[in-house]
C-alpha positions in Angstrom: 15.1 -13.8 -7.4 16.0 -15.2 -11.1 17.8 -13.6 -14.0 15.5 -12.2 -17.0 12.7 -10.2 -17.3 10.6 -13.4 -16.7 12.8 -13.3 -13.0 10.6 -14.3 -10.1 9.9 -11.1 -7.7 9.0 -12.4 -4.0 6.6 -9.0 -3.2 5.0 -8.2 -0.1 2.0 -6.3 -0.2 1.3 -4.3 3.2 -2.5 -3.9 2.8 -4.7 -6.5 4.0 -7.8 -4.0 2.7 -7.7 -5.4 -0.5 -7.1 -2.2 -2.7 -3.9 -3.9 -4.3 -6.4 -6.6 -5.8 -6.8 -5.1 -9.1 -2.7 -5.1 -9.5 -1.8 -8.5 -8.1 -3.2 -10.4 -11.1 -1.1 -8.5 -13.8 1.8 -9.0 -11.5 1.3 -12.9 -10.9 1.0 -13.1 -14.8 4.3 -11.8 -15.2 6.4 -13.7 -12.5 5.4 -12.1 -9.1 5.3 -14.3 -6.4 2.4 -12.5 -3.8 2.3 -12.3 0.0 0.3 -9.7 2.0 0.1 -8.5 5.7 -2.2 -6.4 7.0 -0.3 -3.4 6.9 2.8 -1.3 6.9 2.8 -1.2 11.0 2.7 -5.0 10.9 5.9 -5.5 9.2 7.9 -5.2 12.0 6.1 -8.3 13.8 6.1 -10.3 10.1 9.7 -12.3 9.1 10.5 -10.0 6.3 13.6 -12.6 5.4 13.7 -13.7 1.8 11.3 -11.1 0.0 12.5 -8.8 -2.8 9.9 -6.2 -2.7 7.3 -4.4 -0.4 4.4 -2.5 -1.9 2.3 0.4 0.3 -0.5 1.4 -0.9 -1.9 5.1 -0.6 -5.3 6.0 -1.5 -7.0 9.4 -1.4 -10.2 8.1 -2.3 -11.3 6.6 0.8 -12.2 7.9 4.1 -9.6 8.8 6.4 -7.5 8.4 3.2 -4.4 5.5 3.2 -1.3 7.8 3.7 1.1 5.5 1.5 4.0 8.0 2.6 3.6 7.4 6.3 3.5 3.8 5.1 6.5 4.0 3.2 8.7 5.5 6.3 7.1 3.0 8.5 7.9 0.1 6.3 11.9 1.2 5.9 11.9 1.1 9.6 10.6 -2.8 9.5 12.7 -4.4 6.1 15.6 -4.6 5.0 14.6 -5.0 1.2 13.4 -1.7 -1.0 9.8 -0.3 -0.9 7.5 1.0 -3.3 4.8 3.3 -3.4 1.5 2.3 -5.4 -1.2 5.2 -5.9 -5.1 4.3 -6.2 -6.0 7.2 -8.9 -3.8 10.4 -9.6 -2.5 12.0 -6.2 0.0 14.2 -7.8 3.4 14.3 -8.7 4.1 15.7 -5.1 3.0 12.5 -3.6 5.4 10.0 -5.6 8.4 13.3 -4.6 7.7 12.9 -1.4 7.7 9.3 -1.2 11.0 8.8 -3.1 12.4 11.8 -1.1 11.4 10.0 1.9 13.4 6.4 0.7 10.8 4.6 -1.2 12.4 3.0 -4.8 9.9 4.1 -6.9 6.9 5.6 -6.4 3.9 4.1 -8.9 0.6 5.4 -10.5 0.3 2.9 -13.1 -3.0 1.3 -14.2 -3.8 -2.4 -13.7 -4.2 -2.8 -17.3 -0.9 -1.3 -18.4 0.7 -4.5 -16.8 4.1 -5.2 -18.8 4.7 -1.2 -17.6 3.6 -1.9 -13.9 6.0 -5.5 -13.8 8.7 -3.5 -15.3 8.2 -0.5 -12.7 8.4 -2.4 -9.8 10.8 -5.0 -10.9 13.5 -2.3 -11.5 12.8 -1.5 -7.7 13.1 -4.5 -6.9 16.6 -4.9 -8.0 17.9 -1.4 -8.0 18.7 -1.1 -11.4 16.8 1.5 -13.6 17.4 0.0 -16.5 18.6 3.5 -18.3 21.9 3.8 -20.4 24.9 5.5 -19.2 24.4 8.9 -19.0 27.6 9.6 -22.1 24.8 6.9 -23.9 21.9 9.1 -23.5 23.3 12.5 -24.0 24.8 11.2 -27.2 21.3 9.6 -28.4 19.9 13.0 -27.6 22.1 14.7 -30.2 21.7 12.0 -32.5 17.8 11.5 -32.9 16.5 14.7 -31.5 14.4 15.7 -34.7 15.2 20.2 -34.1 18.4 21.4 -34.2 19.9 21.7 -30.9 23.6 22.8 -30.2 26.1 23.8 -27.4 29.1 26.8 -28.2 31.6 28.1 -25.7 32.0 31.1 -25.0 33.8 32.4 -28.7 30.9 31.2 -30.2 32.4 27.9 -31.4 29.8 25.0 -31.5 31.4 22.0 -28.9 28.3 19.5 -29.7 25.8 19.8 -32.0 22.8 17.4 -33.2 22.1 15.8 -36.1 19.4 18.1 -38.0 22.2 20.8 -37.4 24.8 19.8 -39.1 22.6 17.7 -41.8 21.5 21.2 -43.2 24.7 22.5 -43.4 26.4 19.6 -45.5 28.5 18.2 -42.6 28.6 15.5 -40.1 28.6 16.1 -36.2 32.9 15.7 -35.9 33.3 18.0 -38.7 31.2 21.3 -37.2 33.4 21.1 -33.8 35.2 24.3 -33.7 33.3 26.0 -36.1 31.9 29.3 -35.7 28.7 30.8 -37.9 31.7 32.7 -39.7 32.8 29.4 -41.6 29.3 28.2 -42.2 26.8 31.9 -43.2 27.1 34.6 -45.1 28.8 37.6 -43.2 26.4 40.0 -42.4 23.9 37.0 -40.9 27.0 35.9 -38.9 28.1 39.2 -37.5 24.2 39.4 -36.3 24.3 35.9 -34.7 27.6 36.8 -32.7 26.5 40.4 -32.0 23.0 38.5 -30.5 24.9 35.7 -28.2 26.9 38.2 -26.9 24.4 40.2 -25.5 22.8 37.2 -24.2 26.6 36.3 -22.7 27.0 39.5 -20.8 23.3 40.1 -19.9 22.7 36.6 -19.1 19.6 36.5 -20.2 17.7 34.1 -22.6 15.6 34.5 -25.4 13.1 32.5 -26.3 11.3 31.5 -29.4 12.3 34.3 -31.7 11.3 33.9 -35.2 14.9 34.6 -37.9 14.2 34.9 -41.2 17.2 34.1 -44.2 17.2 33.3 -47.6 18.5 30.0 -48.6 18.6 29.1 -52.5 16.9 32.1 -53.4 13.9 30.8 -50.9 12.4 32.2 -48.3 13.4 30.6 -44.5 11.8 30.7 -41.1 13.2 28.9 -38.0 12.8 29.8 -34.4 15.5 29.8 -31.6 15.9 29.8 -28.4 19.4 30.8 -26.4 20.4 30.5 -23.5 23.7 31.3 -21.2 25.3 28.2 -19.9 27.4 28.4 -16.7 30.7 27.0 -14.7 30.1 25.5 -11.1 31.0 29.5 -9.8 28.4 30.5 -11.5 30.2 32.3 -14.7 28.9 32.3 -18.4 30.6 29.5 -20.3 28.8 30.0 -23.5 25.3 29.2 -25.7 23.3 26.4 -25.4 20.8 26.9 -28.1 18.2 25.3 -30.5 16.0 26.2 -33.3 13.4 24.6 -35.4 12.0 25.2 -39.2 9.0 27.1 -38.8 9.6 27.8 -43.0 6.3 25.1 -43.3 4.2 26.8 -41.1 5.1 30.7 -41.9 4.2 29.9 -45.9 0.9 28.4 -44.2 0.0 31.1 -42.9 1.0 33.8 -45.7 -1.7 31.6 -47.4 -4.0 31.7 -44.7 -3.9 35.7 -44.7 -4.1 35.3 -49.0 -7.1 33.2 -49.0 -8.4 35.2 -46.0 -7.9 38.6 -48.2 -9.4 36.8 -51.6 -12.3 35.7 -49.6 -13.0 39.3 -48.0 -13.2 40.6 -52.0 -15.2 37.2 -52.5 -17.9 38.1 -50.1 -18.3 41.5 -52.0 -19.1 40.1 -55.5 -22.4 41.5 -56.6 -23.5 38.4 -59.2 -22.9 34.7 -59.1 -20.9 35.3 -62.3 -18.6 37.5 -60.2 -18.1 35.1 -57.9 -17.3 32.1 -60.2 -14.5 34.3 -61.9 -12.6 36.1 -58.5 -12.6 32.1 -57.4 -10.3 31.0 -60.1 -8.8 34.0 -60.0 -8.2 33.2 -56.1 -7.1 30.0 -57.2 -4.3 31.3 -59.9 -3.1 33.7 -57.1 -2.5 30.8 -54.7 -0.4 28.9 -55.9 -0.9 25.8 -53.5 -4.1 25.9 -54.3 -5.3 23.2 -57.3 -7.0 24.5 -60.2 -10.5 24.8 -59.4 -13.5 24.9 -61.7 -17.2 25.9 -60.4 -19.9 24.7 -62.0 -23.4 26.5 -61.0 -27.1 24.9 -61.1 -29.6 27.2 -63.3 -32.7 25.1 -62.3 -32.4 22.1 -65.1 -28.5 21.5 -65.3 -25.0 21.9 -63.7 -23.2 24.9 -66.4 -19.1 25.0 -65.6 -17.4 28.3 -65.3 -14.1 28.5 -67.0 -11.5 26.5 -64.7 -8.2 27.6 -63.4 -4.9 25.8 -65.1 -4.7 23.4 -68.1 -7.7 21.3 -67.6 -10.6 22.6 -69.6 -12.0 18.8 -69.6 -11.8 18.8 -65.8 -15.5 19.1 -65.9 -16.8 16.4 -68.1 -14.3 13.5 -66.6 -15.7 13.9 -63.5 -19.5 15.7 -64.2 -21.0 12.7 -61.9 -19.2 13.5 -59.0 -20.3 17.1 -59.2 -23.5 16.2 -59.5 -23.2 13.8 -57.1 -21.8 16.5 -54.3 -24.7 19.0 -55.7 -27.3 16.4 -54.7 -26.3 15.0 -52.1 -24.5 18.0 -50.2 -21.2 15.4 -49.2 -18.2 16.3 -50.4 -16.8 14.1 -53.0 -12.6 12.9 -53.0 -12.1 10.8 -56.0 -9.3 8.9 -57.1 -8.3 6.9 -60.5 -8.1 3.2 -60.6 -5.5 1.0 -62.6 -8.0 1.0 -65.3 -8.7 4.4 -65.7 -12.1 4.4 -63.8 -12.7 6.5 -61.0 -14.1 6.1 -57.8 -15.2 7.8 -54.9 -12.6 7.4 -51.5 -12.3 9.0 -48.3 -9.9 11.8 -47.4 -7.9 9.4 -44.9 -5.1 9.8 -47.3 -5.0 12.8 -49.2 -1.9 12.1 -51.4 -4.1 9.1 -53.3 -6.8 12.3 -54.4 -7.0 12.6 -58.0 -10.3 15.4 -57.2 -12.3 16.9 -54.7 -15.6 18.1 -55.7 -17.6 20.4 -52.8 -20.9 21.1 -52.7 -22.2 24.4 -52.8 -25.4 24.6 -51.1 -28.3 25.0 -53.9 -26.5 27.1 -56.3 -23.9 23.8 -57.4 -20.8 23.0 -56.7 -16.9 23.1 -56.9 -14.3 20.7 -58.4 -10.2 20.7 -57.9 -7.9 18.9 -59.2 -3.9 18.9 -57.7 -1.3 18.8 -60.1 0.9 17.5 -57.1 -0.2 15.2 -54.5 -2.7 16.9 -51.6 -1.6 16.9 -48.3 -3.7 17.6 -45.1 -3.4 21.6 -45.2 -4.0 22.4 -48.7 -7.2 19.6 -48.5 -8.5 21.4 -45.4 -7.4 25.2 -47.5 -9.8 23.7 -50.1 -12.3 23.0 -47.5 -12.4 26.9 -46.6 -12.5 28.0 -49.9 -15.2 25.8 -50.6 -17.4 27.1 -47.6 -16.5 30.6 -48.5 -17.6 30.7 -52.2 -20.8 28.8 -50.9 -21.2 32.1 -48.7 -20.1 34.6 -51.3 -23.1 32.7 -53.7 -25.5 33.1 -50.9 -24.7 36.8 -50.7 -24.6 37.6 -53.8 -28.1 35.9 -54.9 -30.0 37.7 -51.8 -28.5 40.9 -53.0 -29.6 39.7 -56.6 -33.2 39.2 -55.0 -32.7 42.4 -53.2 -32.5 44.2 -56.4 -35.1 42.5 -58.1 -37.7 43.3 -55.0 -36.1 47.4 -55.1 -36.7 47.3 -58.7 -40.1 46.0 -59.0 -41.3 47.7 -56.0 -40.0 51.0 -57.7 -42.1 50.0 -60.8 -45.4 49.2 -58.7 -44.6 52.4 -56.5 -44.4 54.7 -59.8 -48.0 52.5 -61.7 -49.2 53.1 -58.0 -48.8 56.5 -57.8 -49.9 57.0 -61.7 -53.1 55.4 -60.7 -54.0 57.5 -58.0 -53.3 60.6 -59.6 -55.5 59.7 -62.5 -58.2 58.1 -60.4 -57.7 61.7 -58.4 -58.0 63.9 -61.8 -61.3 61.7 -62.4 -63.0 62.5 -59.5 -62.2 65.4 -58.2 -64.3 66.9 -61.2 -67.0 65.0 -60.5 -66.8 65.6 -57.0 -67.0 69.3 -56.7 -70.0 69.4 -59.3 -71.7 67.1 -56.7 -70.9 69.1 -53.9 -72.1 72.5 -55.8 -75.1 70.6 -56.3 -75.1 69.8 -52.4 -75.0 73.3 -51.5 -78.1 74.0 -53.9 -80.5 71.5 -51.9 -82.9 72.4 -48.8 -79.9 72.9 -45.9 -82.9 71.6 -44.0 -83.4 68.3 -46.5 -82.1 64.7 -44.4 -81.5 63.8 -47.6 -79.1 66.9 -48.8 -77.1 66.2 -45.1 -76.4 62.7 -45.9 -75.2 63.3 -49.4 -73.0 65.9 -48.1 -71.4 63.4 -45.5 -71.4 60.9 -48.6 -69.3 63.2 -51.2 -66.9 64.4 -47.3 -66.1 60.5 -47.4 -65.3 60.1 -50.7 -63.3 63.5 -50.9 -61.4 62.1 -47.7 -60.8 58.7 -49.2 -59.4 60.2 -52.7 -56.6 62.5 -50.2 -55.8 59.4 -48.3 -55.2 57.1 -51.5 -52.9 59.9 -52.9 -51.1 60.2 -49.4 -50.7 56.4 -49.5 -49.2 56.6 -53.3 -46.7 59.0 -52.5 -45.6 58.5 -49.2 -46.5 54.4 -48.3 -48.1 55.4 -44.9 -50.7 53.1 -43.4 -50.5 52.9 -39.9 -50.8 56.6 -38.0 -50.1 56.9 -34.5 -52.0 54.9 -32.0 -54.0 56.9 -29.7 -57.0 55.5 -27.2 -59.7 55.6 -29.2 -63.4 54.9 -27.8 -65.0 52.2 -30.2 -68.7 52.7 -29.3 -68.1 56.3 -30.4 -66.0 55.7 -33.3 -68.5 53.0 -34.9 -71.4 55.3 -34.6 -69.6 57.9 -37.0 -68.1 54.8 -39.3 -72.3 53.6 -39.5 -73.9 56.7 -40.1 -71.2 57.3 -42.8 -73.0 54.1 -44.8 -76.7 54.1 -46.5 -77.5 51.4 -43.4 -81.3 51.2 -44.9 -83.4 49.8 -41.5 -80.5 48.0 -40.0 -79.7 48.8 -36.5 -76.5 49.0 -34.6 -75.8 47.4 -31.4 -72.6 48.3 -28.6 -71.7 45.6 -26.7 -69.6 47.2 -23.9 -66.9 47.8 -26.7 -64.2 49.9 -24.5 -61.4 51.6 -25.8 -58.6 50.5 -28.6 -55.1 51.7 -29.1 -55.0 52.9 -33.1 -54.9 55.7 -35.6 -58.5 56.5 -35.5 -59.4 57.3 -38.9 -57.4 53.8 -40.1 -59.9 51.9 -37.8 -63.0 54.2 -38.7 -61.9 53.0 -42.3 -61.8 49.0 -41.5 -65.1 49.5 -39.4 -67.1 50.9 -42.8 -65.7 48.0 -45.1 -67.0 45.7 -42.6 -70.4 46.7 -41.9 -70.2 47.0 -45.9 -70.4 43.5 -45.8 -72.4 42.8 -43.3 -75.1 45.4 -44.7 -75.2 43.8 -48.3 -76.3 40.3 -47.0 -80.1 41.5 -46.0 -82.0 44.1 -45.3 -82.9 45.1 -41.4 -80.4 43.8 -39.9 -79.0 44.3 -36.3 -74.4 44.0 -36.5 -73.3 44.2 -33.1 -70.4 45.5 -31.9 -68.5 44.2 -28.7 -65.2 43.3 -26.8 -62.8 40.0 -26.9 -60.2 39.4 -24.9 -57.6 40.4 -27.3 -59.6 42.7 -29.8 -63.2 43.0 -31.1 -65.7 41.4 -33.0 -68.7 42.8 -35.3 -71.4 40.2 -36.6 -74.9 40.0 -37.0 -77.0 39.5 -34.2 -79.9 36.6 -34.6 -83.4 38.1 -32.9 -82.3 36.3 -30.0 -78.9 37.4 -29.0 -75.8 37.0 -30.4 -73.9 33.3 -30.5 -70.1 32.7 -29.9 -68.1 31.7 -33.4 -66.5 28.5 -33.3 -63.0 28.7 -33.5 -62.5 26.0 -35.4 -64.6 27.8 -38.3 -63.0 30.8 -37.9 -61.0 31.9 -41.1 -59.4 34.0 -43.4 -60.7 36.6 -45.2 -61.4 35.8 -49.1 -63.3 38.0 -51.6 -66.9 36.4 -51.4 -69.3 39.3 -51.7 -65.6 42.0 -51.2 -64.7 44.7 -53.6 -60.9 43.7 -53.9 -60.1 47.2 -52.6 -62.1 47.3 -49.6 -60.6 43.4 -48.8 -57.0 45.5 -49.0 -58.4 48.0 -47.5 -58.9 45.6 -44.3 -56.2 43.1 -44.9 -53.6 46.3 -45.2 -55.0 48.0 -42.4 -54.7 44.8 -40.5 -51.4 43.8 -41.3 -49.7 47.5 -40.7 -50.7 47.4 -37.2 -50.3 43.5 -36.4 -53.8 42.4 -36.2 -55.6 39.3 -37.9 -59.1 40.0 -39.0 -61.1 36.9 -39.8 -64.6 35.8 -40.8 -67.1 32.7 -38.9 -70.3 32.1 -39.0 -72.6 31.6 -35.8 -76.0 29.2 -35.8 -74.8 28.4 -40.0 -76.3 31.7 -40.5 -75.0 35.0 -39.5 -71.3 36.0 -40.2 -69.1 37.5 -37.5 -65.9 39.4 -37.9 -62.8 39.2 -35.2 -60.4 41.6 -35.0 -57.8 40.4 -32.6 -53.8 41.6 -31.6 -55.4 44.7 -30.5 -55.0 46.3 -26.8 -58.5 46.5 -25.5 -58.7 48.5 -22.4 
């Protein structure tokens, strides 16, 4: 074997199966010379003489699986040069243990195509050497680059090592700190806490782990966390700390902002009007301060209208209208940056320090601009990213409450007309009414006509208490009950002038309904049907999932097509009795429609009913 990293490694592979294939190019390529035998139990038959290296190979994969363990014990037994282990896949760690526990110089799960890491891994078993710095080296380097504050005191509480970002915040180099106590370097009473803390820890020996310390440094706010631990002699005794910490300050003011923004946007999502919500945003935005100042400019159908921004920048607005508009149309959030010559242009958000202004979209209502006095970094871009998406939200709230309003308040108005015109249209007739009932009473009690007229002025006496009762109270639908329809379309027709028509039932069976709403929709429909001509025959029958009435031709009725059927319209209607039906309809979740059979005769189908 050479000198070099480039140093020729004679290698014997003991698998003749070929699952070392994929590694023995990457090795050739990087000075391995390559030999195989057919496997570890044929080394000891195999002149072994003159090789550096011998690879096993275990492999989990197959079936009965390649013990490269077993193969590593069998091969020591064989050669006198070092053995490695090489892993098809990821065994676990307690494979590559085992192997080195059981003699093997390294034990190796590196891919093919990490090859300057696989030549390196097996060359260092190769020759024994690990290739690592003297231990003294490596401790030291710890202390030196290690980027958290790491430290070692005896047992007075003087600090024997310390790294780097230790003593860097404390204005001294590593020599300088060694003897020191927290006495010489913070104030007293944080001191006296510190010693009173790794004390306890001393005696008790028990660590602690990750607690957050809070001190004021320059009149700012600090957070670090540290972990301590006892150290101990070879008996077994407590020799002192060895401890660490690390600034959390960063991440503790994130997340007092978090919980700010989280608070504003809890008062954000109770703003009542759009205008609310423009001004508690740069309200929001004054409050936190590593926010930028924002400016939201709202879309009222023909134009984008800013609200009054947040900061000095009352211009914000017109420098960079296009990209709002652009945002508002296109729904993409807009980072914009400045050129050399003043022009600006849309960029990504790969590098949030180069952002001059971020414009968000806010769904249909318009969108949101900001603009850093100091350059962005990741967390306040993505804490502009949630305001954004909360003030969209707030907006969406607060116009469906807007529309909410508007609905409560014009339905109040149609409610109060509503109920005005049925108590007038109730004064109006009830006069008239009970004159024409006195002059009911007056006729021949035996007179067909008198009986008729008397069931005439019932209906109409019965219709003016219903439209009162559906002023006042907004009831349509009464409670469904089994109601026979052959029965109930008997009383509906001989409650109408039907002339010479006839009615036919068509095994109609029973309906689940309030039967005086479905008496109701049965008259208005054989209203229609009656005006059309004179002697007619409406039939009345079942459908799977309702009814039907039409006129039946003299020779039988004729299915609708379905693909006439449709909806009702106000050809030959009175608009109440269409809302009479179409209300009717709609409060118990049926769809009445219209068709007409043979060109001729018009049929009605009432379906969404239960027919039993």
């Amino acid at each position: 074997m050479g000198t070099g990293d480039r140093q020729v490694v004679r290698t014997l592979f003991a698998d003749g199966s070929g699952r070392l294939d994929a590694v023995a190019g990457p090795l050739a390529e990087r000075g391995f010379e390559i030999d195989r035998v057919a496997d570890p139990e044929s080394l000891a038959e195999t002149d072994t003489d003159g090789y550096d290296l011998v690879v096993v190979v275990h492999d989990e994969t197959t079936t009965p699986k390649r013990d490269g363990v077993a193969g590593v014990e069998t091969a020591l037994a064989a050669v006198d040069c070092p053995v490695a282990l090489y892993a098809i896949g990821f065994p676990g760690a307690a494979v590559a243990a085992e192997a080195i526990g059981a003699g093997a110089a390294d034990a190796v799960y590196v891919p093919p195509e990490r090859g300057e890491l696989l030549a390196h891994r097996l060359r260092c078993a190769a020759t024994g050497d690990d290739g690592f710095d003297p231990p003294e080296q490596l401790l030291a380097d710890f202390f030196e680059y290690f980027p958290e504050g790491v430290y070692v005191k005896d047992d007075h509480g003087r600090f024997a090592v310390t790294s780097c970002p230790t003593v860097r915040s404390q204005g001294y180099n590593r020599d300088q700190l060694v003897g020191l106590t927290d006495y010489e370097l913070l104030h007293p009473d944080l001191a006296d806490a510190l010693y009173e803390q790794e004390r306890r820890i001393r005696e008790r020996g028990e660590p602690q782990v990750d607690v957050v310390e809070h001190y004021v440094e320059d009149g700012q706010d600090r957070w670090v966390t540290s972990t301590k631990v006892p150290r101990y002699d070879a008996e077994g005794n407590v020799t002192g700390i060895v401890g660490g910490t690390r600034d959390v300050t960063q991440s503790r003011r994130r997340e007092r902002l978090l919980a700010t923004l989280h608070e504003g946007s809890r008062d954000l999502m109770r703003a009542e009007t759009r205008t609310d919500v423009c001004q508690m945003t740069t309200e929001l935005a004054d409050d936190i301060a590593a926010l930028p100042s924002v400016q939201v400019a709202l879309y009222d159908g023909s134009t984008l209208r800013p609200s009054k921004p947040t900061g000095s920048g009352g211009s914000t607005f017109d420098r960079y209208e296009r990209w709002f508009w652009r945002s508002f149309e296109t729904g993409d959030p807009q980072y914009v940056t400045t050129e050399s010559n003043g022009r600006t242009v849309r960029t990504d958000a790969a590098d949030p320090s180069a952002i001059d202004a971020v414009v968000l979209p806010l769904g249909r209502h318009g969108a949101l601009g900001m603009w850093p006095d100091d350059p962005l970094d990741e967390f306040t871009l993505e804490l502009a990213n949630v305001l954004g998406a909360t003030v969209e939200a707030s907006l969406d709230r607060a116009q469906r409450e807007q529309e909410l309003r508007e609905r409560e308040a014009e339905l109040e108005r149609q409610n109060q007309r509503l109920e005005e015109f049925a108590t007038m249209v109730s004064h109006d007739l009830r006069n008239p009414l009970q004159i024409a009932f006195g002059a009911a009473d007056m006729l021949d009690a035996e007179d067909k006509h008198g009986e008729r007229l008397y069931a005439a002025l019932s209906q109409m006496n019965r219709l003016v208490d219903e439209l009162l009762t559906l002023a006042r109270e907004g009831e349509i639908a009464g409670e469904r009950t089994p109601v026979e329809v052959a029965s109930l379309a008997e009383t509906a027709w001989n409650a109408l002038d039907t002339g010479t028509a006839t009615l036919e039932l068509d095994d109609a069976g029973t309906v689940l309904a309030d039967r005086d709403r479905l008496r109701e929709l049965f008259e208005n429909l054989f209203w229609v049907l009656l005006r059309q001509a004179d002697g007619l025959t409406l039939r009345v029958g079942r459908l799977d999932d309702g009814l039907y009435i039409e006129q039946a031709g003299g020779d039988g009725s004729t299915e609708a097509d379905p693909s006439a059927t449709r909806p009702l319209d106000t050809d030959d209607w009175t608009q109440y009795g269409r809302y009479i039906v179409s209300t009717i309809a709609e409060a118990y979740g049926w769809t009445v429609t219209s068709a007409d059979t043979d060109g001729r005769y018009t049929r009605f189908e009432i379906r969404g009913m239960t027919v039993q």
